[in-house]
C-alpha positions in Angstrom: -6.5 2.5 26.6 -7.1 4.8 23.2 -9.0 3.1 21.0 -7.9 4.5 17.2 -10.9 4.3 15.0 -10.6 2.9 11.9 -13.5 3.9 9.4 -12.4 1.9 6.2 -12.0 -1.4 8.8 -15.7 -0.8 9.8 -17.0 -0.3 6.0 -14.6 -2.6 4.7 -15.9 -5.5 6.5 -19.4 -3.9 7.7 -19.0 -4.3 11.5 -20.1 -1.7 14.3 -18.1 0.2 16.2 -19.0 -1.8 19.0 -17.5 -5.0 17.5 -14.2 -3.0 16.1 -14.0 -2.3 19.7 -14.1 -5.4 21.6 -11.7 -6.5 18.8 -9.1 -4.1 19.3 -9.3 -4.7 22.9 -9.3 -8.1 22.7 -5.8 -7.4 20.3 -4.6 -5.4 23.2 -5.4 -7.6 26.2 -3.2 -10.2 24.7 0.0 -7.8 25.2 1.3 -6.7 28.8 4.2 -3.7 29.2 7.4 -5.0 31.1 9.7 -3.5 33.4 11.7 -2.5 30.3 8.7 -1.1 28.4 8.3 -4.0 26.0 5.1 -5.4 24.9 4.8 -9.3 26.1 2.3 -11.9 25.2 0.5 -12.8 28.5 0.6 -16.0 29.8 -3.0 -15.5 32.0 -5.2 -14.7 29.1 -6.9 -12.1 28.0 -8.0 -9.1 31.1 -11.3 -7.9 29.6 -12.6 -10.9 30.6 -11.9 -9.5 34.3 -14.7 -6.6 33.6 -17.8 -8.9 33.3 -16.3 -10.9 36.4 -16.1 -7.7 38.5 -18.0 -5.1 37.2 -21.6 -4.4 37.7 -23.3 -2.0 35.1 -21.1 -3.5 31.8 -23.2 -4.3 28.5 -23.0 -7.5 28.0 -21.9 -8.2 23.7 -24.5 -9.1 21.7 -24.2 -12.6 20.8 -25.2 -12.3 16.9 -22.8 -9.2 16.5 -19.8 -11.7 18.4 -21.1 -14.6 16.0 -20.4 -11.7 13.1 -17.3 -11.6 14.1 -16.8 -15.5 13.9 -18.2 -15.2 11.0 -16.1 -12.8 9.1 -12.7 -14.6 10.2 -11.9 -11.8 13.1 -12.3 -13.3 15.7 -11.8 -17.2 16.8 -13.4 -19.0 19.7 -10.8 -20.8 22.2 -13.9 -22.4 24.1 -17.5 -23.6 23.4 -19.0 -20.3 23.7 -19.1 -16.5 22.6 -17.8 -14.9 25.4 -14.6 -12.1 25.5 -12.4 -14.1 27.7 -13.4 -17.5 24.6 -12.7 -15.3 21.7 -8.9 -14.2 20.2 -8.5 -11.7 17.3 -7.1 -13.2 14.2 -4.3 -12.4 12.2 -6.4 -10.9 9.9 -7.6 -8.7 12.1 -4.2 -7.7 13.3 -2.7 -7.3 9.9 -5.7 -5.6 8.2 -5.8 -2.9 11.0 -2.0 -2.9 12.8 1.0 -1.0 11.2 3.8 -3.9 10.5 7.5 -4.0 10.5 7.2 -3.4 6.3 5.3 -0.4 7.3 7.8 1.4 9.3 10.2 0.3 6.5 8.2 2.4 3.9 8.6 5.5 5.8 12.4 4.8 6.5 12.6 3.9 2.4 11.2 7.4 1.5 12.7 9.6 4.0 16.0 11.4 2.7 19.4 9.7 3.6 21.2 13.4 3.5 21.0 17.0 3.6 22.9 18.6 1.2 24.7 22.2 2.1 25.6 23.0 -1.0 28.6 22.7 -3.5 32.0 22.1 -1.4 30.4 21.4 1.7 29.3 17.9 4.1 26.2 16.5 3.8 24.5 15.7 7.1 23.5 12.4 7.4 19.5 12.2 8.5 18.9 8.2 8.6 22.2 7.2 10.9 20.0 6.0 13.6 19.5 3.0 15.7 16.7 1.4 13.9 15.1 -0.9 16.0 14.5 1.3 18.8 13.3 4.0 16.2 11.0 1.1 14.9 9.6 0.2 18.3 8.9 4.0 18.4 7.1 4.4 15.3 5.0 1.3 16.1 3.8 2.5 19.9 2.9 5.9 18.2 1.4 4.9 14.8 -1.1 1.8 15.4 -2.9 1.8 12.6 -2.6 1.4 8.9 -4.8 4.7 8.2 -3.2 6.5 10.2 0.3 4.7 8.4 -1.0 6.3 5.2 -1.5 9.8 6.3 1.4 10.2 8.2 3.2 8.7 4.4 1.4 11.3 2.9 2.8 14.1 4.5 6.2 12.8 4.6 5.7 12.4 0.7 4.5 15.9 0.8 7.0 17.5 3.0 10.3 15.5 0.9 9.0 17.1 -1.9 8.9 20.4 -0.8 12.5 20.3 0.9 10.7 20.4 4.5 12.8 17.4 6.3 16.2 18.6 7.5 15.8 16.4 10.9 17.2 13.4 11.5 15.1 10.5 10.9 15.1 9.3 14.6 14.3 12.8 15.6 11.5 12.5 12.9 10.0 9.3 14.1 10.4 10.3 18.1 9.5 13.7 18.2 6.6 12.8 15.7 7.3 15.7 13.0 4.4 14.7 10.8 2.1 16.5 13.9 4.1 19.5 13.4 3.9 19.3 9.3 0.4 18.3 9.3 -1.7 21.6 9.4 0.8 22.7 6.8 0.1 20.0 4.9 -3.0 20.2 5.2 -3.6 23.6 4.0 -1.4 22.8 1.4 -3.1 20.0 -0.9 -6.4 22.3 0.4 -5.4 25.1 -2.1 -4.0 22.2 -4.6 -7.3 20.7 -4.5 -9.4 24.1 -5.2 -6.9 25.3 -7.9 -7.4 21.5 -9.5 -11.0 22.5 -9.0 -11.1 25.9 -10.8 -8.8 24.2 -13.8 -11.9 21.5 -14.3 
């Protein structure tokens, strides 16, 4: 499991990397993969629980940091005690950290419909696409809302300067933003400076 680190989750609501991690595992372990690569809610509870059963050497959590937690509306206990396979994230946890279906819709919103050849000539048609599987794409790639952002900020970036002559399912499943982000990155560097000199 990859574990995508949020920093403005962990200042936001003052938690340690530690807690954003048994939460995000505790999101996770309530999700299995089919046969047909689909996430499924899992009827057995939540795995992690498995690794204090089985494992020898395995901190145990800190009981005031999983109270914390409790606390703050993350997590939620299913049981009389603080203990991983007790706990369940929140919604608010999920919807605070996890891209959503209104994210991938933002990106599909500013992406360009068309690519225009000139006078006389067809247009090719970027966003003809199949949009739930593209969906399902974007959200197994893109996890997090931070990372939603950035990968909105380049796509701003590279609309703007006439960059995006893929299709939008290409886009999305060939994950373009990786290719446009050094680019980018450079980019708003030199804006930045030259914003810098003008002040």
């Amino acid at each position: 499991m990859i574990i995508e680190v949020s920093v403005d989750f962990l200042v936001k609501y003052k938690i340690t990397f530690e807690q954003y991690a048994l939460c995000y595992m505790l999101h996770e372990d309530e999700y299995e993969i089919n046969i047909n690569g689909e996430r499924r809610y899992t009827e057995s509870g939540p795995a992690i629980a498995n690794v204090y059963n089985y494992s020898q050497n395995v901190r145990k959590w800190d009981k005031k940091e999983l109270e914390d937690l409790v606390q703050k509306g993350i997590l939620k206990r299913k049981g009389n005690r603080n203990s991983p396979d007790m706990l369940e994230v929140t919604e608010k946890f999920a919807e605070d950290l996890f891209t959503s279906f209104s994210d991938f819709d933002q990106l599909f919103s500013i992406y360009p419909s068309h690519l225009d050849f000139g006078p006389g000539r067809a247009k090719g048609i970027l966003k003809a696409c199949n949009r739930e599987e593209v969906e399902k794409s974007y959200k197994s790639a893109v996890r997090t809302k931070s990372k939603h952002k950035y990968i909105m900020s380049i796509t701003r970036w590279a609309k703007e300067h006439n960059m995006l002559n893929l299709s939008f399912e290409k886009y999305v499943k060939g994950r373009y933003w990786e290719v446009l982000k050094d680019d980018y990155e450079n980019q708003t560097a030199i804006e930045t400076k030259d914003q810098e000199m003008l002040l």
